[in-house]
VOLUMTOR-605984 format. One record per residue: residue number from 1; x, y, z of N, C-alpha, C in turn. Coordinates in pm, 1 decimal, decimal comma. Atoms other than C-alpha are relative to their C-alpha. Last residue first. Layout:
node seq NUM; npx X; npy Y; npz Z; capx X; capy Y; capz Z; cpx X; cpy Y; cpz Z
...
% end
This chain:
node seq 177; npx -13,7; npy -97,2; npz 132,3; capx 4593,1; capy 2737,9; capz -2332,6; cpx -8,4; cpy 135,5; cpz 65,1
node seq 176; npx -136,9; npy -41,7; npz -29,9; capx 4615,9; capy 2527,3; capz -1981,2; cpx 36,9; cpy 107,6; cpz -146,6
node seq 175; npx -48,8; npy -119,6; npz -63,9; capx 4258,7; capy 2519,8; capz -1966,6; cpx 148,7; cpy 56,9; cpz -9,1
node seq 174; npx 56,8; npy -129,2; npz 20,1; capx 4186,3; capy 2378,5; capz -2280,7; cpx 42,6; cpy 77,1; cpz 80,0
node seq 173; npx -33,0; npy -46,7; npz 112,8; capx 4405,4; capy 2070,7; capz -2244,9; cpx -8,2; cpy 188,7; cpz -32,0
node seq 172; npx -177,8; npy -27,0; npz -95,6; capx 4322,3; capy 1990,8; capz -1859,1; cpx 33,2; cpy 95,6; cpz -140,0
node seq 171; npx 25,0; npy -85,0; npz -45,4; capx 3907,8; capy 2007,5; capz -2041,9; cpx 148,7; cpy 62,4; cpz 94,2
node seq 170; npx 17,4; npy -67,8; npz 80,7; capx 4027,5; capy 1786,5; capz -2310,0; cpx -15,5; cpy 138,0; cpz 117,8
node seq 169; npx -157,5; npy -1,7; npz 135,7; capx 4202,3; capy 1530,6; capz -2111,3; cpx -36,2; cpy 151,4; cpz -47,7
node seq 168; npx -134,4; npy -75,4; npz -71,5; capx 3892,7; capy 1561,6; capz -1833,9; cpx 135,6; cpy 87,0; cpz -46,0
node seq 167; npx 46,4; npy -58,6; npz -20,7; capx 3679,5; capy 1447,9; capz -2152,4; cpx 66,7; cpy 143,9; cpz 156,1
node seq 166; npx -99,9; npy -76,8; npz 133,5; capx 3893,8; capy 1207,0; capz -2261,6; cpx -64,0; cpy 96,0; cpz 64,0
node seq 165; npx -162,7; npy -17,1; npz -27,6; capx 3839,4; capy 1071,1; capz -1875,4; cpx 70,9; cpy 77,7; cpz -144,8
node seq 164; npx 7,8; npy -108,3; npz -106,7; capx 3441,3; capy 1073,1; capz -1906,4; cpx 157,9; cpy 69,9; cpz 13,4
node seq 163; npx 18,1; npy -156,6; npz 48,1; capx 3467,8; capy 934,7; capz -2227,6; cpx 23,8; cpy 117,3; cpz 52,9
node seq 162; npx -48,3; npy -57,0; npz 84,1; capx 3639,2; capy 640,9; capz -2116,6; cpx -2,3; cpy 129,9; cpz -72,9
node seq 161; npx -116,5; npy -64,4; npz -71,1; capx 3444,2; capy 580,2; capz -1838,7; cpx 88,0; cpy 67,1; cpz -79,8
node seq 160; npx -15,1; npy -101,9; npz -118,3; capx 3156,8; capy 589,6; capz -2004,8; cpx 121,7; cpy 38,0; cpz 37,3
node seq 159; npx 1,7; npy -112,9; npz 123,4; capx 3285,5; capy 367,7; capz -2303,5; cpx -15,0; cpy 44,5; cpz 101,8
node seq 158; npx -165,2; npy -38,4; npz 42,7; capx 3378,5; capy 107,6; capz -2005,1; cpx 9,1; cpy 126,2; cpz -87,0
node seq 157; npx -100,5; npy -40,9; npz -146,7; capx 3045,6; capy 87,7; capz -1859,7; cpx 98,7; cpy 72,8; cpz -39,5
node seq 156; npx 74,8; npy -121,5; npz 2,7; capx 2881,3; capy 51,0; capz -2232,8; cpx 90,3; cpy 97,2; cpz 140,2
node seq 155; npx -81,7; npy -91,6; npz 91,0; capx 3118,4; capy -221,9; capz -2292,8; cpx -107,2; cpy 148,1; cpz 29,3
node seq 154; npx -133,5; npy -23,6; npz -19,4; capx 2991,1; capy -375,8; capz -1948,5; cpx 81,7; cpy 79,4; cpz -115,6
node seq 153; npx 17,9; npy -95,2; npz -189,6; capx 2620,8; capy -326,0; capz -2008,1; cpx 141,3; cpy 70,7; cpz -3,6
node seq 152; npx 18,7; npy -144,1; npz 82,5; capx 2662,6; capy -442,0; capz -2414,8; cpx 22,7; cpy 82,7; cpz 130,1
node seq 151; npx -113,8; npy -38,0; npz 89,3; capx 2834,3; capy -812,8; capz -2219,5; cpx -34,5; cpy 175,8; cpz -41,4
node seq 150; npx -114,7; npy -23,1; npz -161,3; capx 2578,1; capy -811,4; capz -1893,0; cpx 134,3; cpy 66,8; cpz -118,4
node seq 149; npx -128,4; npy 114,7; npz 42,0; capx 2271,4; capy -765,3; capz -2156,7; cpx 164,9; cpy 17,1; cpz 61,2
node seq 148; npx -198,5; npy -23,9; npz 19,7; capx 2049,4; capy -561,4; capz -1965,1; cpx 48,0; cpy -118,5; cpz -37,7
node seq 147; npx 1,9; npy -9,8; npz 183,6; capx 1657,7; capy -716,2; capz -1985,5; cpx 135,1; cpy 51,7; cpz -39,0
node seq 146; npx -77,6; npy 109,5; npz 80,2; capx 1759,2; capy -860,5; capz -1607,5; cpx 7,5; cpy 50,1; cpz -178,4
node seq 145; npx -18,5; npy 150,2; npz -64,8; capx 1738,6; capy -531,5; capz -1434,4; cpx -1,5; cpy -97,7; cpz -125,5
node seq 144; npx 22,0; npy 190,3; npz 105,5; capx 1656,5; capy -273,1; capz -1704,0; cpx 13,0; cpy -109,9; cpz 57,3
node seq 143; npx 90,5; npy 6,4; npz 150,3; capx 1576,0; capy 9,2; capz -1495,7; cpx -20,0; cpy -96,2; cpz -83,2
node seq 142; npx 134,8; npy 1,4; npz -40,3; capx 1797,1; capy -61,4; capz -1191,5; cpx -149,0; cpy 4,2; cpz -60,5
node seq 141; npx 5,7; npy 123,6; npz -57,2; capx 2103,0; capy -156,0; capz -1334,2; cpx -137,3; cpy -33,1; cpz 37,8
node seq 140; npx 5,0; npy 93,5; npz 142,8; capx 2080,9; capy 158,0; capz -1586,1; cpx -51,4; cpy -149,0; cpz 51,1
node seq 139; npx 110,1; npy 16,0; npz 74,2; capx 2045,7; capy 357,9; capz -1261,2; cpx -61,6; cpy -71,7; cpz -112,0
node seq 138; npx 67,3; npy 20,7; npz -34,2; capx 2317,9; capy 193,0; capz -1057,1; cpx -167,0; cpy 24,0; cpz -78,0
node seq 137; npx 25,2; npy 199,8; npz 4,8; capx 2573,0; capy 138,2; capz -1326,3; cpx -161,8; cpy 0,9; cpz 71,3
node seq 136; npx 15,1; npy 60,1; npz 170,1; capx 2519,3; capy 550,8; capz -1447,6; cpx -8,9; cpy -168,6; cpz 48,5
node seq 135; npx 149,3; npy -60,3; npz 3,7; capx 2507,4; capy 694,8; capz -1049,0; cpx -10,7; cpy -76,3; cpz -145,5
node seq 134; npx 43,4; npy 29,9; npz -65,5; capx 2864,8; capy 485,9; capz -1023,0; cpx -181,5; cpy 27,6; cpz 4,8
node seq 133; npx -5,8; npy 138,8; npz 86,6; capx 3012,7; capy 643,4; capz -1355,9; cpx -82,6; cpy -139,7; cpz 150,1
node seq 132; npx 77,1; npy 25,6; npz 118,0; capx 2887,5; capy 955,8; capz -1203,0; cpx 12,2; cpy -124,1; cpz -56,5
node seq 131; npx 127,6; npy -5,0; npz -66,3; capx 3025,6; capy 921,1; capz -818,7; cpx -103,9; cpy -25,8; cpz -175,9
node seq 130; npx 50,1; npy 111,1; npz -71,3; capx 3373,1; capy 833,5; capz -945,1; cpx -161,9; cpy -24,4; cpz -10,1
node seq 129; npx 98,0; npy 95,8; npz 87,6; capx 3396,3; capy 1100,0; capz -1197,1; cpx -43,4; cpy -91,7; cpz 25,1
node seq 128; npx 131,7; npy 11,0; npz -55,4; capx 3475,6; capy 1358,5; capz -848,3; cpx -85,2; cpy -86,6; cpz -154,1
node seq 127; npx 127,0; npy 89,3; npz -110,3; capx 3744,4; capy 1142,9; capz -844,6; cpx -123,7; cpy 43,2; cpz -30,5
node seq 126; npx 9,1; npy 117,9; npz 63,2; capx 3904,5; capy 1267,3; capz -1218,4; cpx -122,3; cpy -42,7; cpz 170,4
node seq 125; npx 56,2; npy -12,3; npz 130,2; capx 3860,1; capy 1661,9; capz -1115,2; cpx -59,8; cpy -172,7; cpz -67,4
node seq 124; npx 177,3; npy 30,7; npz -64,1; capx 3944,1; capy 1565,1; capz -758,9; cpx -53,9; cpy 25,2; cpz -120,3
node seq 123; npx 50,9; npy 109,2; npz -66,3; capx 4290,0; capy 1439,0; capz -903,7; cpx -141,2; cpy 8,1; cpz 34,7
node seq 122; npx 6,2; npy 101,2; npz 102,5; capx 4336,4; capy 1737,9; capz -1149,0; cpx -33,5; cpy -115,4; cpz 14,0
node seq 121; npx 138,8; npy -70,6; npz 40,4; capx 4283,4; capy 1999,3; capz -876,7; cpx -37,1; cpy -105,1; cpz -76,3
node seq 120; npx -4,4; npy -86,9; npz 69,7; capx 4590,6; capy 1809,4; capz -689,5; cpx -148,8; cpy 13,6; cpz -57,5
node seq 119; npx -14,5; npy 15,4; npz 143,5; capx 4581,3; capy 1639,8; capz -367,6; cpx -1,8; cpy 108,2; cpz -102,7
node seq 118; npx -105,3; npy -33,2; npz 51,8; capx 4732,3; capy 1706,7; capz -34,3; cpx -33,5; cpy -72,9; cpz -147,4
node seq 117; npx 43,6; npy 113,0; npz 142,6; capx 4419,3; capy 1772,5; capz 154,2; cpx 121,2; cpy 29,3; cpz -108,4
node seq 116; npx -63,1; npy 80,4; npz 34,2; capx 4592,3; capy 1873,1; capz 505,9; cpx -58,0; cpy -90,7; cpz -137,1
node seq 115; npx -68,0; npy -48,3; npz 109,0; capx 4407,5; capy 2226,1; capz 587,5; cpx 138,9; cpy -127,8; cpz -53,6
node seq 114; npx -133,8; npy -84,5; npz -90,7; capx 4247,3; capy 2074,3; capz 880,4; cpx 142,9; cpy 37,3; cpz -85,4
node seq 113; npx 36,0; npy -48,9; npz -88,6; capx 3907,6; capy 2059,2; capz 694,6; cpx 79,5; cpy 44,2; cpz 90,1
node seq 112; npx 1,3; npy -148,3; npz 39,4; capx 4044,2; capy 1951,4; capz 402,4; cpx -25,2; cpy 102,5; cpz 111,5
node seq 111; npx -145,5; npy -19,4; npz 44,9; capx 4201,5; capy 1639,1; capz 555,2; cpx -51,7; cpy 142,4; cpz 2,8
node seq 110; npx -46,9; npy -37,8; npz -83,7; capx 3849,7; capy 1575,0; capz 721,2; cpx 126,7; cpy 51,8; cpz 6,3
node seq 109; npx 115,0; npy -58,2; npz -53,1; capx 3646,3; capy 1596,6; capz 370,3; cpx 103,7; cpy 59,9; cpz 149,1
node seq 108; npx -67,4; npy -173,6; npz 71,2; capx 3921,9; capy 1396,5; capz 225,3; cpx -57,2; cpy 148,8; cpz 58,2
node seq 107; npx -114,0; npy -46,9; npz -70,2; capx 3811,1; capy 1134,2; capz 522,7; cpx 112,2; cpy 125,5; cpz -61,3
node seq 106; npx -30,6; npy -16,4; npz -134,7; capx 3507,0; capy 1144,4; capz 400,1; cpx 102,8; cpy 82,7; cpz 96,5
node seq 105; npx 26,2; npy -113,9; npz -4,4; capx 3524,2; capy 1113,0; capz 39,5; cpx -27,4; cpy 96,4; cpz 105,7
node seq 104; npx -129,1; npy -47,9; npz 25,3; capx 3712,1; capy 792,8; capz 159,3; cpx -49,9; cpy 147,2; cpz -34,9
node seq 103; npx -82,5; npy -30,8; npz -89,3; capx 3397,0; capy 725,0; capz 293,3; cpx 132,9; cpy 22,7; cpz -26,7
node seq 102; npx 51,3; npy -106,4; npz -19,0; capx 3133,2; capy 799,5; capz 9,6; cpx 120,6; cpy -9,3; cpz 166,6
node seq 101; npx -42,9; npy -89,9; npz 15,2; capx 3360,0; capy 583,4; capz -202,0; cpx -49,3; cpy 165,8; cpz 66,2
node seq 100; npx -119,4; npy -13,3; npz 30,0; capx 3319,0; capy 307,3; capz -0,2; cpx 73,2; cpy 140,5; cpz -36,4
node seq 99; npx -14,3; npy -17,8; npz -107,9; capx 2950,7; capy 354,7; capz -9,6; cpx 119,3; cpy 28,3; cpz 92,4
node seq 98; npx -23,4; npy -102,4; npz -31,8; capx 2980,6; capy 379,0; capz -316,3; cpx -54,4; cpy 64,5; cpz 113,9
node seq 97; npx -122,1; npy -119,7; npz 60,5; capx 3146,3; capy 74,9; capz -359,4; cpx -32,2; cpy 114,4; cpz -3,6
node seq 96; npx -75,7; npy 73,8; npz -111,7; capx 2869,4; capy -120,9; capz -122,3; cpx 134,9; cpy 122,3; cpz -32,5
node seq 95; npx 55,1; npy -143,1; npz -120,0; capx 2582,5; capy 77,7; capz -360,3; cpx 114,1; cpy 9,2; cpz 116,4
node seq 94; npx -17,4; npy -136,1; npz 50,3; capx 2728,8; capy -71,3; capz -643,3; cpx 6,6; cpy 53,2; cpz 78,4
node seq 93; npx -127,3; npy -27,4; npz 5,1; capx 2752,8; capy -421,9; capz -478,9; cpx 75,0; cpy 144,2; cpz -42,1
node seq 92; npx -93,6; npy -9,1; npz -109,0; capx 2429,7; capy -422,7; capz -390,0; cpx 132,1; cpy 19,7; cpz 27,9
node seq 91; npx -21,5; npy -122,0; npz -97,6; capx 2348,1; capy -330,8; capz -695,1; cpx 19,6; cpy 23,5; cpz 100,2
node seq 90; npx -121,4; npy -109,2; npz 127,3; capx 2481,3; capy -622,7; capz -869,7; cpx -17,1; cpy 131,9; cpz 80,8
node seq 89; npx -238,7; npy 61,9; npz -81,2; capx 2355,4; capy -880,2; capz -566,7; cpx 31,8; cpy 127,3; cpz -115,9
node seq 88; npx -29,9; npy -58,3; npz -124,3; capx 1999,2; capy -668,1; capz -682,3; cpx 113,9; cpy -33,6; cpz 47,0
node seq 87; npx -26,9; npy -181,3; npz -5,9; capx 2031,0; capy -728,9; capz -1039,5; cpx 5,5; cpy 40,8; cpz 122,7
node seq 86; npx -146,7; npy -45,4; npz 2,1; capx 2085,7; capy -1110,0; capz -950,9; cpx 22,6; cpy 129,0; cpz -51,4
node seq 85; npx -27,4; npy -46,4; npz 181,6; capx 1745,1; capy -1163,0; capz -815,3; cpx 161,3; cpy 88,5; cpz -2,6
node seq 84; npx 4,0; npy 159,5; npz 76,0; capx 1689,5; capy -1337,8; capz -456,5; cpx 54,9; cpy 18,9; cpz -175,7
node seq 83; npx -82,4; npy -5,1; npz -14,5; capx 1671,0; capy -961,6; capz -266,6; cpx 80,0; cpy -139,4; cpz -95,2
node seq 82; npx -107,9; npy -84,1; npz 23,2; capx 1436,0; capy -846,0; capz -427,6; cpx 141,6; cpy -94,6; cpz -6,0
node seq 81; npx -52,9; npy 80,9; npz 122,4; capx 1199,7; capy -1130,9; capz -329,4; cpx 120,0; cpy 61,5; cpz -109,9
node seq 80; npx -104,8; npy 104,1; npz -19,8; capx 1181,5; capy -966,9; capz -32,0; cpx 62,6; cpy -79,6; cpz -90,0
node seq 79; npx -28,7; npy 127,2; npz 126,6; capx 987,1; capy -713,1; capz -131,0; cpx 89,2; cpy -84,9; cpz -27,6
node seq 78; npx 167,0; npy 4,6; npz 22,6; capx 851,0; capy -486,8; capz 217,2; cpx -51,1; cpy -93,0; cpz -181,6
node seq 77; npx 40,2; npy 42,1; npz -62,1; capx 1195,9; capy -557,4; capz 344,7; cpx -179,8; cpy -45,2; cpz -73,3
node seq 76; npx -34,8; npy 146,0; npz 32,0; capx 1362,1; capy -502,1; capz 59,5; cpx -91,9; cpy -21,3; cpz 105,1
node seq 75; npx 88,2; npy 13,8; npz 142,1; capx 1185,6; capy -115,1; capz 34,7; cpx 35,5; cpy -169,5; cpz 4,4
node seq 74; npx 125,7; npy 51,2; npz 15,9; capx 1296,5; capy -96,1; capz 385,8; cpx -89,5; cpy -17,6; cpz -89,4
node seq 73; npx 43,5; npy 109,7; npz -115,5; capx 1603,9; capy -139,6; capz 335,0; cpx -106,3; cpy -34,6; cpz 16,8
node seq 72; npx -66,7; npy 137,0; npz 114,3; capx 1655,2; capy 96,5; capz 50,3; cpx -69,9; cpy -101,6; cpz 55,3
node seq 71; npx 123,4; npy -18,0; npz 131,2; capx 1432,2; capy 351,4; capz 270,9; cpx 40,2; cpy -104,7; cpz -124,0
node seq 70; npx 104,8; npy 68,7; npz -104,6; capx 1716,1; capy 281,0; capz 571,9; cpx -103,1; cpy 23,7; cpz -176,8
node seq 69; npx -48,3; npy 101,7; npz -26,3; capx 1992,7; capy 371,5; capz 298,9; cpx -116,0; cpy -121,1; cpz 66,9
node seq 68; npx 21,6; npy 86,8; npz 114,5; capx 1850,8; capy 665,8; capz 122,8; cpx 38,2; cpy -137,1; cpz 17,4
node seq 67; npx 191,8; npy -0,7; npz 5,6; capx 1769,0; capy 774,1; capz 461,5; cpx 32,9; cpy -38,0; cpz -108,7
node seq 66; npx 51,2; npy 118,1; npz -84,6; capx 2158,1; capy 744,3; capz 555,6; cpx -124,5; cpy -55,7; cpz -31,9
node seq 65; npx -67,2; npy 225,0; npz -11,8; capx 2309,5; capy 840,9; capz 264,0; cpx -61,4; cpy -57,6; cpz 98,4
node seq 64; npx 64,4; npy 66,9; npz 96,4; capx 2076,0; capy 1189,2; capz 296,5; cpx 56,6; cpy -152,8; cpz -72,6
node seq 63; npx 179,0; npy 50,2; npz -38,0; capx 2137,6; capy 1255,0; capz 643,4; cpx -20,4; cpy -64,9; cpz -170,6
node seq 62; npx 15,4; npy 122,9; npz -78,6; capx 2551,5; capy 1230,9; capz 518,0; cpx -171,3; cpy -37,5; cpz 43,7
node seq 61; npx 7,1; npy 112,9; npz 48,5; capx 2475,9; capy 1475,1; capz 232,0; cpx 19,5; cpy -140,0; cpz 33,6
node seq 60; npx 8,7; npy 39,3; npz 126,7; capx 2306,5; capy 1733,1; capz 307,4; cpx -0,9; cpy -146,8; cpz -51,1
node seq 59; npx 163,3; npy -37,0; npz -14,5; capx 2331,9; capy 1878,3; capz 636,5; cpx -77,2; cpy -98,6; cpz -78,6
node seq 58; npx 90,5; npy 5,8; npz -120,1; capx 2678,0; capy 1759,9; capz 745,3; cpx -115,9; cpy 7,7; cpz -14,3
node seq 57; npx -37,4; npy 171,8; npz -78,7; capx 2882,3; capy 1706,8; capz 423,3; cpx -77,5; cpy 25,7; cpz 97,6
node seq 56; npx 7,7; npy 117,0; npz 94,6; capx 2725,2; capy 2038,6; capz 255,8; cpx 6,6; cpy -128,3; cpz 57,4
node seq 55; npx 143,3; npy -33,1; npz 26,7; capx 2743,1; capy 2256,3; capz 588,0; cpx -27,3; cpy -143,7; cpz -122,1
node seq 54; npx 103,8; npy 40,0; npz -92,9; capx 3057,3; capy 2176,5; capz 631,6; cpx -89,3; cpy 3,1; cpz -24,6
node seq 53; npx -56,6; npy 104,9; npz 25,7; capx 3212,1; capy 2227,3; capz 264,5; cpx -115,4; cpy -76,8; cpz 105,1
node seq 52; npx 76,5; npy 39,3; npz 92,5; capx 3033,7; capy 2577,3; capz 248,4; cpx 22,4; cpy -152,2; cpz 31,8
node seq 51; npx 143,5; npy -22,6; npz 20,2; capx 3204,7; capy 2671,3; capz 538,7; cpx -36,6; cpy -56,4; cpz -26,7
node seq 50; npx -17,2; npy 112,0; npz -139,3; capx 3599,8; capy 2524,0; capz 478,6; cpx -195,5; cpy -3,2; cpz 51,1
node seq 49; npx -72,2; npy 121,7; npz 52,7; capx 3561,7; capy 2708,7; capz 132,2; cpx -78,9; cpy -144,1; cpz 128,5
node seq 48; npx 169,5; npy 51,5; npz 50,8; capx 3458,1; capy 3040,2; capz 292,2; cpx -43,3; cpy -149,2; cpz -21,7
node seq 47; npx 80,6; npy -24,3; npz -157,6; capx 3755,1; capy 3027,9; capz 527,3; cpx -144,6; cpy -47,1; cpz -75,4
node seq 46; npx -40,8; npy 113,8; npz -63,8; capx 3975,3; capy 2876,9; capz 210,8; cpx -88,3; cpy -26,9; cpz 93,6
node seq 45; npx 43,1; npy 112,9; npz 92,1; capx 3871,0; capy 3194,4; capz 2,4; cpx -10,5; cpy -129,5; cpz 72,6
node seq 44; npx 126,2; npy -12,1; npz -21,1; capx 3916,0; capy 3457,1; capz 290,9; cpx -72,5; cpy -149,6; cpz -74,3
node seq 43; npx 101,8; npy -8,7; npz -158,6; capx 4232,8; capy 3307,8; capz 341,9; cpx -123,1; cpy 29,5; cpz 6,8
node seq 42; npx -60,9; npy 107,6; npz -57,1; capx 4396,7; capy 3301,8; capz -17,8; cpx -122,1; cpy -31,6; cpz 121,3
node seq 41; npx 133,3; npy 63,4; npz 70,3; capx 4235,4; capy 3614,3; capz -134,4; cpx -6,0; cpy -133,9; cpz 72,1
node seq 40; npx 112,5; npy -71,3; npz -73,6; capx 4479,7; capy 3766,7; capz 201,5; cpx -122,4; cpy -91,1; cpz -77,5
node seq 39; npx 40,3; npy 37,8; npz -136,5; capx 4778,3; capy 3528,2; capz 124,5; cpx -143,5; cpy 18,1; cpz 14,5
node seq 38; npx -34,6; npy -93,5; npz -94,0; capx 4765,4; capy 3585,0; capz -273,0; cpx -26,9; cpy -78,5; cpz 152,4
node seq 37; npx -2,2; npy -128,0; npz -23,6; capx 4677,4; capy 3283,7; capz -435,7; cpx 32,9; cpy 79,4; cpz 96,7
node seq 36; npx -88,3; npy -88,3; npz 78,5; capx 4760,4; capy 2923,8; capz -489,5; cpx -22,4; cpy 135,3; cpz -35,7
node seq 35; npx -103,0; npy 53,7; npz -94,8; capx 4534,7; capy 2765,3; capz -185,7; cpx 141,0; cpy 48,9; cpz -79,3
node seq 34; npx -4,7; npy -104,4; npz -54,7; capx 4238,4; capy 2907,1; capz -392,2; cpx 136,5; cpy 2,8; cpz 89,3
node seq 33; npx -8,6; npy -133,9; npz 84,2; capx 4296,4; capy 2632,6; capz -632,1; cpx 8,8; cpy 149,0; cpz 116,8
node seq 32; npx -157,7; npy 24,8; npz 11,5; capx 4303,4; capy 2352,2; capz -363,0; cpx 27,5; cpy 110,0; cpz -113,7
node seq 31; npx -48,8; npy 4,3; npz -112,7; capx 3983,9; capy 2468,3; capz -205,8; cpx 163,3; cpy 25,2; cpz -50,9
node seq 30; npx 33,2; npy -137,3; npz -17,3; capx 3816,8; capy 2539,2; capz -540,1; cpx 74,8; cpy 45,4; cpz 103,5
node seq 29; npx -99,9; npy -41,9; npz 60,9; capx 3902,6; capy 2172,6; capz -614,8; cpx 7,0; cpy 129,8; cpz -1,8
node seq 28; npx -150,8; npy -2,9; npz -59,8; capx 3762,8; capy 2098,6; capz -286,9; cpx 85,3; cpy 7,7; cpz -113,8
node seq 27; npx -46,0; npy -96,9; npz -124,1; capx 3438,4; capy 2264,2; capz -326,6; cpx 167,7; cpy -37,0; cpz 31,9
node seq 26; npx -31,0; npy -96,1; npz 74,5; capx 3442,4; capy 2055,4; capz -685,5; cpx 23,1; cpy 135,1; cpz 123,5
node seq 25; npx -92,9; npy -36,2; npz 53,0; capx 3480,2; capy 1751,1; capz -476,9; cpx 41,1; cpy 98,0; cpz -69,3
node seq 24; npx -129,4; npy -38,7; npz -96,4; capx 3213,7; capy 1856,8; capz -273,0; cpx 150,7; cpy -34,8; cpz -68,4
node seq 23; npx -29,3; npy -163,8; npz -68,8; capx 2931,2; capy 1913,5; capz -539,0; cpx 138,4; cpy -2,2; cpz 76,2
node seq 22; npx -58,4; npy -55,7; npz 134,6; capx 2900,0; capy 1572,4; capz -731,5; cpx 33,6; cpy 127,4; cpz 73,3
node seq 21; npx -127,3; npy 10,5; npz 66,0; capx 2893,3; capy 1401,4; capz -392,5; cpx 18,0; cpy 20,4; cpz -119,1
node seq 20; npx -112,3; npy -52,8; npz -125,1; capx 2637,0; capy 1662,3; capz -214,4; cpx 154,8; cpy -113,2; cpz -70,4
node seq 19; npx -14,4; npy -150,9; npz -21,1; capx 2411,8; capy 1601,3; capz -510,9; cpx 112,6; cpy 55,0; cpz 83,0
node seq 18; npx -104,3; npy 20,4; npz 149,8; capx 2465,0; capy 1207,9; capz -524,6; cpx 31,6; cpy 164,9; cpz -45,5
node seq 17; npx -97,1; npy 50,9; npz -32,8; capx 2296,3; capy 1214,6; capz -165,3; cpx 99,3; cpy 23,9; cpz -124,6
node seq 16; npx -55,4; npy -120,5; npz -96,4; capx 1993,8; capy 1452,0; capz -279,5; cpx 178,1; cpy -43,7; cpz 49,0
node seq 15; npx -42,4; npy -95,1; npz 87,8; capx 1932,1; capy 1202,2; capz -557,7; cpx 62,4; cpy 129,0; cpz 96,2
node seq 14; npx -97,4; npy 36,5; npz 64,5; capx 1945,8; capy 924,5; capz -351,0; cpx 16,9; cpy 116,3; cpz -90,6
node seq 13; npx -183,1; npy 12,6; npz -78,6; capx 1782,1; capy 1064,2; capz -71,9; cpx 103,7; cpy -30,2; cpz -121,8
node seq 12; npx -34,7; npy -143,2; npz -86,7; capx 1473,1; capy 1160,3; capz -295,8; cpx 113,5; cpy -17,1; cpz 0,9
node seq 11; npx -24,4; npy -82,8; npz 97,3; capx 1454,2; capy 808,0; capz -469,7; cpx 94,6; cpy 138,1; cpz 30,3
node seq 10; npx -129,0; npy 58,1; npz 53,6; capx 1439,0; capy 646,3; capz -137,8; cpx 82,3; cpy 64,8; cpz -122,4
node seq 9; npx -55,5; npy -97,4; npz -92,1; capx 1132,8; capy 921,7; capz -49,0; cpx 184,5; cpy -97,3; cpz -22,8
node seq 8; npx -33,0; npy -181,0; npz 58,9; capx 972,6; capy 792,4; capz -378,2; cpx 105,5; cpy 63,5; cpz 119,0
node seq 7; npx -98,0; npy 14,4; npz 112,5; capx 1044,5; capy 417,7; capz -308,3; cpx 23,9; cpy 161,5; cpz -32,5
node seq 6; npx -130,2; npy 36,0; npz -69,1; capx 906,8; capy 466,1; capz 68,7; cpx 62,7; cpy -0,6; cpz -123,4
node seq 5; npx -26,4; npy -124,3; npz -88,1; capx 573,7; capy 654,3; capz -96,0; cpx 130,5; cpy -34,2; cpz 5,2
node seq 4; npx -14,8; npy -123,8; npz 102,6; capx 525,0; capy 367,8; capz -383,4; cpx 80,1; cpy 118,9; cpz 84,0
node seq 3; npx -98,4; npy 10,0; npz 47,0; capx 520,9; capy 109,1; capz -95,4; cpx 65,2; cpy 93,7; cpz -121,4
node seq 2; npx -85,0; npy -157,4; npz -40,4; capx 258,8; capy 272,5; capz 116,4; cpx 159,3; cpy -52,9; cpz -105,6
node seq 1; npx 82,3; npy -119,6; npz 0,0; capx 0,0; capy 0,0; capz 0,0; cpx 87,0; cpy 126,4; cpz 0,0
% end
């Protein structure tokens, strides 16, 4: 009866969750960019930076991993038979890696925070493609469940990634002109 509601408010989180990790790596390439200017721009930039960042990871986007998590849950609960079908072991495993990747995004999160994130602009540029080529298995996975062909899936996977990364190439390219 209420099962429509719990999928819509699952929905929600997940889109609100994937919001806060397409957003914070780009707060922290803004971080590590501002970190090569003047002292004074420097500081105000970093102060704001450090702000925005909190707020994001705290309000945003940890409540919303969690509730997209419990609302997962309880969507299996209330269709158990979910769990028995091999699109769900697949997305379980999606969700496991970016879950993964929502904790190492974490602990960058706590680096930045005590001015110790020692990567380059170019690194969070490629991570923050993590979260998309991850949002792309899960939704595709989830839509077509079994009618996906595992072989076109996986070359499809791979073109993604691939594009996504010429696509970096091109945009390192441009800027440096």
């Amino acid at each position: 009866m209420y099962y429509n509601y719990i999928k819509a408010l699952h929905l929600i989180f997940v889109i609100t969750w994937f919001a806060g990790l397409f957003y914070i790596p780009r707060l922290f390439i803004y971080h590590i960019e501002a970190s090569k200017k003047t002292n004074r721009d420097s500081d105000i930039l970093i102060t704001q930076f450090k702000i925005m960042t909190k707020r994001l990871w705290y309000i945003i986007t940890w409540p919303s991993a969690i509730l997209a998590m419990i609302f997962g849950i309880w969507l299996l609960v209330l269709v158990p038979s979910f769990i028995f079908q091999g699109w769900m072991h697949l997305k379980i495993t999606f969700v496991s890696v970016l879950v993964a990747y929502h904790i190492k995004t974490h602990q960058m999160f706590l680096k930045q925070q005590n001015d110790k994130l020692n990567y380059t602009s170019m690194f969070m540029r490629i991570w923050n493609e993590g979260a998309t080529i991850l949002l792309f298995a899960i939704v595709f996975l989830v839509i077509l469940k079994d009618s996906l062909h595992w072989l076109s899936g996986l070359i499809a996977f791979l073109g993604l990634i691939v594009v996504l990364m010429l696509g970096i190439r091109l945009y390192k390219k441009t800027r440096e002109k």
